[in-house]
N, C-alpha and C positions, 0 to 999 in steps of 0.2 A: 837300333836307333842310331848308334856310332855310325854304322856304315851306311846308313839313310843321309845323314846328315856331311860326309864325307862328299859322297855323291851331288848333294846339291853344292858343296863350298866350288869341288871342282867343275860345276854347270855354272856356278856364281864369278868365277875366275876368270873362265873366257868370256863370258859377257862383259866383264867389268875391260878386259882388255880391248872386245869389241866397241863398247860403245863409247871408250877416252880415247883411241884413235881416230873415231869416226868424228868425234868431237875436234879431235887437232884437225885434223882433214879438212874440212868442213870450215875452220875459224880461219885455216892460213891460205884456203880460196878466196872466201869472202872477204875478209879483211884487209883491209889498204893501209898499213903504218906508213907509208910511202907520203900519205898526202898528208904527215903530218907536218911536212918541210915543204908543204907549196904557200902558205901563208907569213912564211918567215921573209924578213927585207933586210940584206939580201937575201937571196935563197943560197943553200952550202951549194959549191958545187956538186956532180954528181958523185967521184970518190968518192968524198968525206959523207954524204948519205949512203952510199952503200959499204963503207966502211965500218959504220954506226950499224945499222942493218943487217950486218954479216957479225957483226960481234953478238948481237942480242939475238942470233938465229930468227932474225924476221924480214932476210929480205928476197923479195920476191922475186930475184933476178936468179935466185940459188933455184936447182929444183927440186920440186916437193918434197920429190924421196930421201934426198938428205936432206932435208929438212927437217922432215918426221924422223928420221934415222936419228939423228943429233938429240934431237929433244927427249925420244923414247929411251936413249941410250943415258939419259940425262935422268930420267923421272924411275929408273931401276936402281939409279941410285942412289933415290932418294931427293931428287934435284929436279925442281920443274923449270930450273932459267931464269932469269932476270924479265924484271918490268920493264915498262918501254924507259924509265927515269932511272934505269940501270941499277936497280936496288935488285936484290933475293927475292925473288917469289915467295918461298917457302915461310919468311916470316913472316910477311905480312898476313901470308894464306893462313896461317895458324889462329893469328889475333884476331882475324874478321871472323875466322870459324869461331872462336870464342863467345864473341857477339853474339854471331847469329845463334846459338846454341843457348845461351842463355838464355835468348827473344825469347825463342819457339818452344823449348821443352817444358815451360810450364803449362803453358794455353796447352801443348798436345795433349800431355798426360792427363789436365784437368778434365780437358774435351770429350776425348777418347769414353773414359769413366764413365763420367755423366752422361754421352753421347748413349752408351750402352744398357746403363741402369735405365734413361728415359724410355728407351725405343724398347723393352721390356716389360715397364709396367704398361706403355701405353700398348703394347700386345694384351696383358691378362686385363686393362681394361678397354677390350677393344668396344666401339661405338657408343662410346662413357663420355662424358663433358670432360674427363682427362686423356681420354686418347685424341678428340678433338682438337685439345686445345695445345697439345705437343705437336701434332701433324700438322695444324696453321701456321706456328711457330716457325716449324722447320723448313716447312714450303718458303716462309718469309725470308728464312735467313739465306735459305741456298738462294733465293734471287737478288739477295743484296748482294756485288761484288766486295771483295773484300775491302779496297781502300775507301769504295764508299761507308763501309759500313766503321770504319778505323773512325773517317772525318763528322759522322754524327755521333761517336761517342766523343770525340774531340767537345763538340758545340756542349753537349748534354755536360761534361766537366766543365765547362766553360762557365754556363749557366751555375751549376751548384757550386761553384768557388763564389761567384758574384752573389747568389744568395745569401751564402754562410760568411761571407765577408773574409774570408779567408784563402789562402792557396794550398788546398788539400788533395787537389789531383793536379797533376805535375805530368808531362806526354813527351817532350823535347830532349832526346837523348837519357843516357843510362844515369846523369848522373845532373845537379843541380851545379852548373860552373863554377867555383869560387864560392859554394858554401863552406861556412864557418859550425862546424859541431858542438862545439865547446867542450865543456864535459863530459857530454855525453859520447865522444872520441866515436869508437867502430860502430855502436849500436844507434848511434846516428846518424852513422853513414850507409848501415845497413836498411833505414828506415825511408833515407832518401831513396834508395834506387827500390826499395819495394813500392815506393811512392809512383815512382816513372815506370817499373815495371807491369803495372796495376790494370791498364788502358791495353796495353798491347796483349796483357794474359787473356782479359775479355772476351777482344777481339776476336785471336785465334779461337779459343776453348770455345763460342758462339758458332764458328763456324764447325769445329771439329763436332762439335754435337748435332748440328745440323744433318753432317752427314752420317754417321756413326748411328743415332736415332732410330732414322730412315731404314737403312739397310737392318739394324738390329730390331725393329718392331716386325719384319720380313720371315726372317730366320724363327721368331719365337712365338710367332702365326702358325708357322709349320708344325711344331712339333708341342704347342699345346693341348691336342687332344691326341699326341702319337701315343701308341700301343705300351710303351715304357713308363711313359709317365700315367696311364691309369693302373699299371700292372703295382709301379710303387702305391699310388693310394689304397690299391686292395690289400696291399701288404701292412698298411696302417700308417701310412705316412698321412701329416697333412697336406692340404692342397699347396700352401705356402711352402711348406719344407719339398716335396715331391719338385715342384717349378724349378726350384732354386738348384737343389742339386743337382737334381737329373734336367731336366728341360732347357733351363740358362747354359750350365755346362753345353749342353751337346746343341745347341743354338752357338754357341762360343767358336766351334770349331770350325764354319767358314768364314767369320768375323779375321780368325789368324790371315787368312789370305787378302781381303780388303786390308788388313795392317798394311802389306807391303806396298801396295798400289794406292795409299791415301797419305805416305810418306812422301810422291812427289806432291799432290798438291800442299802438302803442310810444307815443305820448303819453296812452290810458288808464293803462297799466301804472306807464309815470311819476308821473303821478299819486296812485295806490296807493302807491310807493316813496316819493314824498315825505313823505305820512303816517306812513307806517313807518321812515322813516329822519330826520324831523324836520326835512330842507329845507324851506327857504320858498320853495317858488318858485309858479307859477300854478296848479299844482291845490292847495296851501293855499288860496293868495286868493281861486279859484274858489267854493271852499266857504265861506267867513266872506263872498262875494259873497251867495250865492245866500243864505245864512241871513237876511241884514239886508235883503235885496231892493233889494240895489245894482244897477241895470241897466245903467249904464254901465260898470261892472268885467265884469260876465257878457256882454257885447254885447262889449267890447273882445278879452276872451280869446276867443273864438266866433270872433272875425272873423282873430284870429291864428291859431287850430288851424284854421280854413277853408282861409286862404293857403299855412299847412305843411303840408295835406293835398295840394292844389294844387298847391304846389310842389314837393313826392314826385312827382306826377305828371306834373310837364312834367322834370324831372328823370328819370324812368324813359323820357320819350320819347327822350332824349336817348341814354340808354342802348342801349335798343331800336333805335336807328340807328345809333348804334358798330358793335353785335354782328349787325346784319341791313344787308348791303349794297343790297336793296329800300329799304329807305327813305330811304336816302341815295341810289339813282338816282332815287328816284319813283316807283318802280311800286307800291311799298304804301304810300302815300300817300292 
């Protein structure tokens, strides 16, 4: 299992190196910080822009190769450069991970779960008025795009505040500006942001079960009438206990693989909800990145959602060797 898992960190290492270069490559083609000095009156002369330019390793006149050289020499040690407003990268890139981290890992977790338990029962009741009514469901939700789906739980709170005459869902950032707690000090501050966090948990966890559902009513299709699982009922299990152990289980273990590859859409979706719900975390900065053609902001987040991709996936290896005793002896290895 050690030397399974070794094996993927170092197939996980050069990807992660490929695909944050290909990232920088890519951002400091496309990107024009250059034209962020043709609307200025007057305009700096040329110098003093390429002077600016060459300090913050973005100007286009340098070439690529040192360019990338400087940056990559920069990001091993721990350093991804300065913003185009000549701040650290590194801290801002922290506190927006923060954010977005916060956003997302409830809705994932909660989704994930529930995505899995649905798509399960509605396999043992398959062609039931519960398997039906889970598969309408989830057809519905994968065709709602995410930010639509953010702005109609928006209306629908909107709606039951104006009912209940009160303001009981809350959507605009992590925190209620300039509220006052009184006595109630952290545990009223902790109530405000579960308040604002509440809409965006939905959101996500709606969608992650939509898809998690789907694929998991698939897998435990398959292996509902398999060969194991009537060998446990001969042996005296019951039909419930037999499912669970043995049939859930070993339905689980291509579920680890979709983990890695439903990490990037839950950090696309994130994204979306940020916008929709007013967090500042990395897909705001992403986008005011890419607008001004900050390279080092757009390269830094790239090479973070590379590692988190990454790391969903030696994390599902992980998984994958819990639930399959082959890879913990070695033979699927």
């Amino acid at each position: 299992m050690a030397a399974f898992l070794l094996r993927r960190l170092a197939n996980y290492a050069v990807l992660a190196v490929a695909a944050t270069s290909l990232a920088y490559l890519l951002a400091a083609v496309a990107l024009d910080p250059r034209s962020n000095f043709d609307d200025r009156a007057p305009r700096p002369p040329e110098s003093v822009v390429d002077a600016r330019l060459t300090r913050l390793n973005l100007n286009d006149r340098t070439a690529l190769a040192v360019r990338y050289g400087t940056w990559a020499a920069g990001v091993l040690h721990g350093d991804f450069g300065r913003t185009w407003e000549g701040r650290p990268v590194n801290a801002e890139l922290w506190r927006r991970l923060g954010v977005s981290v916060r956003l997302m890992s409830p809705g994932a977790v909660l989704g994930s779960a529930l995505g899995i338990l649905l798509g399960a029962y509605a396999a043992i009741r398959q062609g039931r008025a519960a398997d039906r009514f889970i598969t309408f469901g989830s057809y519905l939700l994968l065709a709602v795009p995410v930010f639509v789906l953010a702005v109609l739980l928006q209306i629908v709170a909107a709606k039951a505040n104006d009912a209940m005459g009160m303001h009981l869902f809350a959507w605009v950032g992590e925190t209620s500006p300039g509220a006052a707690y009184g006595p109630f000090g952290a545990l009223g501050g902790l109530a405000d942001r579960a308040r604002h966090l509440f809409l965006p948990t939905v959101t996500i966890a709606m969608t992650q079960i939509a898809f998690y559902s789907r694929y998991q009513r698939g897998l435990m299709l398959d292996v509902l009438h398999a060969d194991f699982v009537r060998t446990a009922r001969a042996k005296g299990l019951r039909h419930r206990t037999a499912l669970l152990r043995h049939g859930l289980r070993t339905a689980l273990i291509p579920m680890t693989t979709y983990f890695a590859y439903s990490f990037g859409f839950l950090v696309l979706g994130g994204m979306f909800c940020e916008q929709a719900f007013g967090w500042h975390g990395m897909g705001e900065w992403l986008v005011e990145a890419v607008s001004r053609g900050d390279v080092n902001v757009v390269a830094a987040i790239s090479c973070l959602a590379a590692c988190g991709v990454l790391a969903a996936g030696l994390a599902s290896d992980v998984l994958h060797g819990v639930l399959d005793p082959r890879v913990r002896s070695g033979a699927a290895a």
